[in-house]
N, C-alpha and C positions, 0 to 999 in steps of 0.2 A: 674284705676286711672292714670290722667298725671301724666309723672314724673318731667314736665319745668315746668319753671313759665313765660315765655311768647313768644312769637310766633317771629318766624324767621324771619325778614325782607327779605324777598324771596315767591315763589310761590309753593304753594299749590293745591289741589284738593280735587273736593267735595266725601263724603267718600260713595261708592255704593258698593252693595252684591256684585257683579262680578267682584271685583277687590280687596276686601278681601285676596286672598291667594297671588298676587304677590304683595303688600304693603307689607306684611309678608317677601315676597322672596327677595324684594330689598331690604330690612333692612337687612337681612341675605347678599347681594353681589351678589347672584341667578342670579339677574336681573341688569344692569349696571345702569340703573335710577331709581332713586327717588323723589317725591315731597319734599320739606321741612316740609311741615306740614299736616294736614288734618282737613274736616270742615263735620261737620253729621247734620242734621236736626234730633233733639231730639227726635220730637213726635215720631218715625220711632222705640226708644229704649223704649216706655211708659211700654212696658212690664215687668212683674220682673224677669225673665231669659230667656234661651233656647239661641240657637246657635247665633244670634245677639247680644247678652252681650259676648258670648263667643267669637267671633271676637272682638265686640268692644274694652274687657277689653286687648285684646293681641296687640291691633294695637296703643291702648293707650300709654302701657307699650314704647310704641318706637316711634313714632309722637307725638308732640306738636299739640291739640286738640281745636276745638273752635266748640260750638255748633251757629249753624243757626235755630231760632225758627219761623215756620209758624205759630202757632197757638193762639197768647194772644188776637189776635182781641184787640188792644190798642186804636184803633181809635172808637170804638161800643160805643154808648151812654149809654148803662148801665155798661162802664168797663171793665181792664182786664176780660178773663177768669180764675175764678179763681180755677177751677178743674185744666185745663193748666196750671198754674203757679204753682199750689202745685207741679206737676207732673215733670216738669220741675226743681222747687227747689232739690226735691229727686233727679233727674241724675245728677244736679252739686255735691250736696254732694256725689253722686259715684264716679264722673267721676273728678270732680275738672278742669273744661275747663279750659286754660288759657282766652277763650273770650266766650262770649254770646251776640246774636244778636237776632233779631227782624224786624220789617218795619214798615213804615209810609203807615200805613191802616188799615182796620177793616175789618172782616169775619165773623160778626154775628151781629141777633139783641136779639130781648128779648123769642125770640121761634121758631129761624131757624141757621142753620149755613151752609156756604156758601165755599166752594172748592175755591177760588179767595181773593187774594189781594184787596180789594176796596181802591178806592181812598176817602182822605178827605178835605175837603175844605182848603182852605188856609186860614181861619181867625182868628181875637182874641179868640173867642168865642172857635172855634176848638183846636188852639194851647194851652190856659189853661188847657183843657178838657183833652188834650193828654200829654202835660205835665204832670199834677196832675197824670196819670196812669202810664208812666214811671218813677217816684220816688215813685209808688207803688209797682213797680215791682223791683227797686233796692233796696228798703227796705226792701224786701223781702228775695232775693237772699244774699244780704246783700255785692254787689256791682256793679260796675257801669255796664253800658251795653251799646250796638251800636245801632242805628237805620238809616235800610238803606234807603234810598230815592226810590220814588217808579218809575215805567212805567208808563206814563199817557196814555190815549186813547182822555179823556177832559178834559177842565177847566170848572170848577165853575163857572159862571155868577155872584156871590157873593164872589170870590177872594177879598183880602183885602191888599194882599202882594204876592209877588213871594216866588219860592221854594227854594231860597238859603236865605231869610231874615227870611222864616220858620223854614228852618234845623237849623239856626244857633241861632235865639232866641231859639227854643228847647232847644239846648244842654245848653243852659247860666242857662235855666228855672231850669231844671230835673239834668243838670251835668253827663247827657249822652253824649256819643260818636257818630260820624258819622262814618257808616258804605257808602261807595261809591261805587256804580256800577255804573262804566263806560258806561255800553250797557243800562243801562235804563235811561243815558243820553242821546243817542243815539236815542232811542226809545221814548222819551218824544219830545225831539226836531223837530223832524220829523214828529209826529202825529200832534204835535198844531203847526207847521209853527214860532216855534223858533231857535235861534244860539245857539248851539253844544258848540262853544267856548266861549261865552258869560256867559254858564250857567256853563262849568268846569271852568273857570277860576274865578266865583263869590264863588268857594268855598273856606273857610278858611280850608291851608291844617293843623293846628293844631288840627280842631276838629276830625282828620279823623286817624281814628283806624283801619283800613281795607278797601281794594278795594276789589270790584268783575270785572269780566271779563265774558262776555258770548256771546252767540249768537244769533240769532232770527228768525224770519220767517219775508217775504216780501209778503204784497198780493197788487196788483196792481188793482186799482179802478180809473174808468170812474174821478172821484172828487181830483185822487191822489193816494197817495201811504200813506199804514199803515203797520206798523210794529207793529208786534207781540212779546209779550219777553215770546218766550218760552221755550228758556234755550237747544235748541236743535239740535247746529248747530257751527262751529267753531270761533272763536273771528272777528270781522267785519273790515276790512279795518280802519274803522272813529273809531271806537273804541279805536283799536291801537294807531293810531295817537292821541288820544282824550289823552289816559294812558300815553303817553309818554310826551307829553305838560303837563299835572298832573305832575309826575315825577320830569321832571325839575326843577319845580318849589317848588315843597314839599317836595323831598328828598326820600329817600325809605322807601316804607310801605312794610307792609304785602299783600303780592295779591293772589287772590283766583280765579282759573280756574272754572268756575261754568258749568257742563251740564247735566241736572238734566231728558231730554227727549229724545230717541233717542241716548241713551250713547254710546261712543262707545268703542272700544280696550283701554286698559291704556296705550300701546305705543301713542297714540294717544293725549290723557290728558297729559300725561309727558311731550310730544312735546310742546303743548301749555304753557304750564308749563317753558319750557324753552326760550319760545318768550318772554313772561314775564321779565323773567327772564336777559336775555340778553339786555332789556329796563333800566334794572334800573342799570345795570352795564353801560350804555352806559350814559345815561341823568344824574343818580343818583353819579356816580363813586363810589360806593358799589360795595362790593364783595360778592358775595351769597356764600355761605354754600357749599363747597366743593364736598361734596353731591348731592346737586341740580343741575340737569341738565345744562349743559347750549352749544347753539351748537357752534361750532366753528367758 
């Protein structure tokens, strides 16, 4: 179980097996770096014991905890999943996140489920539909939650509105939170031949409860250039710069080192961790957690 009740305005990392014992060992001093906080993808703990509750529950004990959820498929026309969501309810009443998250997309239909993120149209019809699911799911949980904004590859030909008039009815609709990832701004903009700064800067930074930070793959095509967000590779140049224009303007959030493929050393996450980090003391005039890394 957390023992906070809410998440450090500082940078964090996503929680993986292989860095289980020295997360442990920096909390002990072992180690001279730390994250502020840490963030799990739930389904990964669906199980009801063995050695994954047993790190989890010890790493809890000492990190400020937020779950990141792949799997409710909120955008599917038949609704949450609601095996998912029971499943999901049970680890917050274990674990007690201070945050829970999700995405704007859908991963199944009525007799297949799908490994991927899908995108959903921008329209009324869609946003009722997705709304109506997330105030099913915070009735559920029996409080609010983030949804992050997705990677496009394309637009809808049936678009009705842009992705910042979409996030932001959302959150008014449902009384959820936005979850921000920077790099699938990054990655959105550059697939469909939109402005970067156009699109961070239409975000309202009150409805934003968490950033992400990641990285991506480049594949170079005869037609142009496409970006990949697969979370496997260190924070981007534009991204950076994306987070820190953010920043300035919104004051310090909670930020999250995301690299979920490809992982590598936790000196390495720490570091990033502390890019972050040194952003929001510089734009934000925040002082980060004593703790948390930051280079000189």
């Amino acid at each position: 179980m957390s023992n906070v009740s809410q998440i450090p305005l500082a940078a964090g990392i996503g929680l993986k097996p292989q860095h289980y014992a020295e997360l442990l060992d920096a909390a002990t001093g072992n180690i001279p770096t730390r994250p502020a906080w840490v963030e799990a993808h739930p389904q990964n703990y669906f199980s009801a014991g063995g050695p994954p509750h047993r790190w989890l529950s010890a790493i809890a004990e000492i990190y400020p905890l937020s779950f990141h959820s792949v799997g409710l498929s909120l955008g599917s026309a038949g609704g949450v999943d609601v095996e998912e969501l029971d499943q999901l309810a049970a680890l917050c009443d274990r674990y007690h996140p201070v945050m829970v998250s999700d995405h704007l997309s859908w991963s199944g239909s009525a007799s297949n489920r799908y490994p991927d993120l899908l995108p959903v149209p921008y329209t009324h019809e869609a946003l009722l539909h997705f709304s109506e699911q997330v105030a099913r799911v915070q009735n559920h949980l029996k409080r609010p939650i983030l949804i992050e904004n997705p990677s496009r590859y394309l637009a809808f030909a049936q678009d009705e509105m842009d992705e910042a008039e979409f996030l932001t009815t959302l959150c008014q609709q449902s009384g959820c939170g936005l979850l921000l990832d920077i790099n699938n701004i990054e990655v959105t903009a550059t697939n469909l031949g939109l402005d970067p700064v156009t699109m961070i800067d239409a975000i309202d930074p009150q409805l934003v409860g968490e950033i992400h930070l990641a990285g991506h793959a480049r594949e170079e095509h005869d037609d142009g250039v496409l970006l990949i967000d697969d979370h496997g590779s260190a924070v981007s140049d534009l991204t950076w710069t994306l987070f820190a224009r953010f920043i300035w303007r919104a004051g310090a959030k909670p930020v999250l080192i995301e690299w979920d493929t490809d992982v590598p050393e936790y000196d390495v996450l720490v570091a990033e961790a502390a890019k972050a980090n040194a952003i929001l003391q510089e734009q934000a005039g925040f002082s980060v957690p004593r703790h948390a890394n930051v280079p000189a």
